[in-house]
N, C-alpha and C positions, 0 to 999 in steps of 0.2 A: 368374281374371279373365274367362277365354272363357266358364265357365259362368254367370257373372252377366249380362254380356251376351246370353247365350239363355235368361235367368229360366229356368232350369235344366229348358231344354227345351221351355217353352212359346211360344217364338216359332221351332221346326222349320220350316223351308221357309220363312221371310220374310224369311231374309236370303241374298241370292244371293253362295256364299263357298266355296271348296273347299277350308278350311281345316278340320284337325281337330284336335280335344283329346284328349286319353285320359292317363287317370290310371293309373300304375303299380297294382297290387292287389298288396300283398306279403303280405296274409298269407289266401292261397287253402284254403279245405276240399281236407282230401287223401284218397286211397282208400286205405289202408294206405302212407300214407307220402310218397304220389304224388300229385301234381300232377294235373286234371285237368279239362278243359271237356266244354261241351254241345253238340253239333250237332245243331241243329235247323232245318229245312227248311220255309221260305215261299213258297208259289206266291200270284203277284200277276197274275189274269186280263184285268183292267181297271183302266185309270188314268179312263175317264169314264163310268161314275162307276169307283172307289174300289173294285174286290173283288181280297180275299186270302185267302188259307185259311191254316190254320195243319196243317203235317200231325204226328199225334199218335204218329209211329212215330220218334225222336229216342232219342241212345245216348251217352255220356259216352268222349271219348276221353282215355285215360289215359298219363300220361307212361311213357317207358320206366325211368328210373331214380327214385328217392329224393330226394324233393324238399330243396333248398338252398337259399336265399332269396343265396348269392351265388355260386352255381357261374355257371358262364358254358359250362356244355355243352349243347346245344340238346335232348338227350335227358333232360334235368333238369327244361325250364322250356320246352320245345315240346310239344304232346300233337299234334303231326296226322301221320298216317300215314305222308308221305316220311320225315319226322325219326324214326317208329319203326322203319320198313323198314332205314335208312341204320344205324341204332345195334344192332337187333337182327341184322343180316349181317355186320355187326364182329364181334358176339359169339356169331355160329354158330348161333344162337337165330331167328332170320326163319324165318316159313311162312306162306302167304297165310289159313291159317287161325289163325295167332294172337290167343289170346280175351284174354291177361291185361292189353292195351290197350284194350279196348272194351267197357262196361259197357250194356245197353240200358237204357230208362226206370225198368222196374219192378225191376230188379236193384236199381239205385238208390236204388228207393224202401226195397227191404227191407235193404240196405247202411245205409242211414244210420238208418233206425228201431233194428233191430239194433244199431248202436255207438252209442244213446242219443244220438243227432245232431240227431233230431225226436223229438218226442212224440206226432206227429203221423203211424201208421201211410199217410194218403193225402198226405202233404204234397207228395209233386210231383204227384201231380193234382190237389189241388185249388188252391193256392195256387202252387206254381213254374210250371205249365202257365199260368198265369192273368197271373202275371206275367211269362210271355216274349210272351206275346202282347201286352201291354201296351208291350213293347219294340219291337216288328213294327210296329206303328201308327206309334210315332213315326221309326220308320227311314223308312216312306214318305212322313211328312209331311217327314221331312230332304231326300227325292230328290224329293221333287214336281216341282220345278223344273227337274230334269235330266233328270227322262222324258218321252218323247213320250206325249202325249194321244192316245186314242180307243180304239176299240172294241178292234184289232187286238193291246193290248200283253199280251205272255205272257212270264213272265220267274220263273225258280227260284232263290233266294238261300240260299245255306246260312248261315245265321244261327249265329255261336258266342258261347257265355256262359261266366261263370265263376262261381262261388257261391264268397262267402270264407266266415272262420268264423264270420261271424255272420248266416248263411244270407241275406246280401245277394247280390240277382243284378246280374251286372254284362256289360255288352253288351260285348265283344270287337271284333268287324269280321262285315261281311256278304258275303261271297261270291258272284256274279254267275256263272250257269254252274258250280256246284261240282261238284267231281267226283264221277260215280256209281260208280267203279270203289271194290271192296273185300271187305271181310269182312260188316259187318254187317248184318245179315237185316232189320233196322229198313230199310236203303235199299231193301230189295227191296217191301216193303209198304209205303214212302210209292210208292217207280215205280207199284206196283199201284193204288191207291188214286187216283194222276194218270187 
């Protein structure tokens, strides 16, 4: 009903409303088993005009356990870091360097060509990169309204996605001020690249 109402998407920013919609994804692409999304990182320099980057250094966080479409344990069906910290110092398993939660872009890329996922050896560069940015655009035409105008706005969004199995991408929530603190070398070379 909400999405016909915003011709699914195309009237972003025109209706002043703090409501949101979000559709369940039950049936998520997994990484052996595992549940798992994408962070990737928007810096928005100017609201007058209109500039963002998209930064190309983004890392798939991985759930800690075996995905269940009706477990209700947060290490099942949460991929972000406290949830894995929290579940992996349960099971004596935590170290700030723990790799088998977090996959970088191009691991990704050859993860899923590998398990005959894609056919398509560059498909997250050329088409998933393409299409998160396509999501970027319209998150700031959704916030137009609630940011201040002019020169001075600088603002970092960690932007998360999901990809189900039928390699549709799907926006998550955006993050305001995400946190830099972690493992992934991806955040260190988007800081550098700021």
């Amino acid at each position: 009903k909400s999405l016909k109402k915003y011709h699914n998407g195309s009237r972003c920013g025109q209706k002043k409303t703090r409501s949101i919609t979000q559709k369940y994804i039950n049936n998520p692409l997994l990484i052996k088993g595992r549940k798992f999304d994408l962070r990737v990182y928007m810096l928005i320099s100017s609201l007058d005009p209109v500039v963002a980057f998209f930064s190309p250094h983004w890392y798939a966080r991985i759930a800690v356990n075996a995905y269940d479409k009706d477990s209700t344990e947060k290490s099942t069906v949460l991929t972000n870091r406290s949830q894995a910290r929290r579940a992996m110092t349960e099971m004596g398993t935590w170290s700030e360097d723990s790799t088998e939660i977090i996959m970088r872009w191009h691991e990704l890329q050859t993860y899923l060509y590998n398990a005959n996922l894609t056919q398509d050896p560059h498909w997250v560069e050329e088409v998933l990169n393409h299409e998160m940015k396509v999501f970027m655009v319209h998150s700031i035409r959704m916030m137009q309204n609630l940011l201040p105008r002019g020169r001075g706005y600088f603002e970092l969004v960690g932007m998360d996605f999901l990809i189900d199995t039928n390699l549709r991408l799907w926006f998550i929530e955006g993050n305001r001020t995400p946190n830099l603190e972690g493992v992934p070398i991806e955040k260190e070379y988007m800081m550098a690249d700021l």
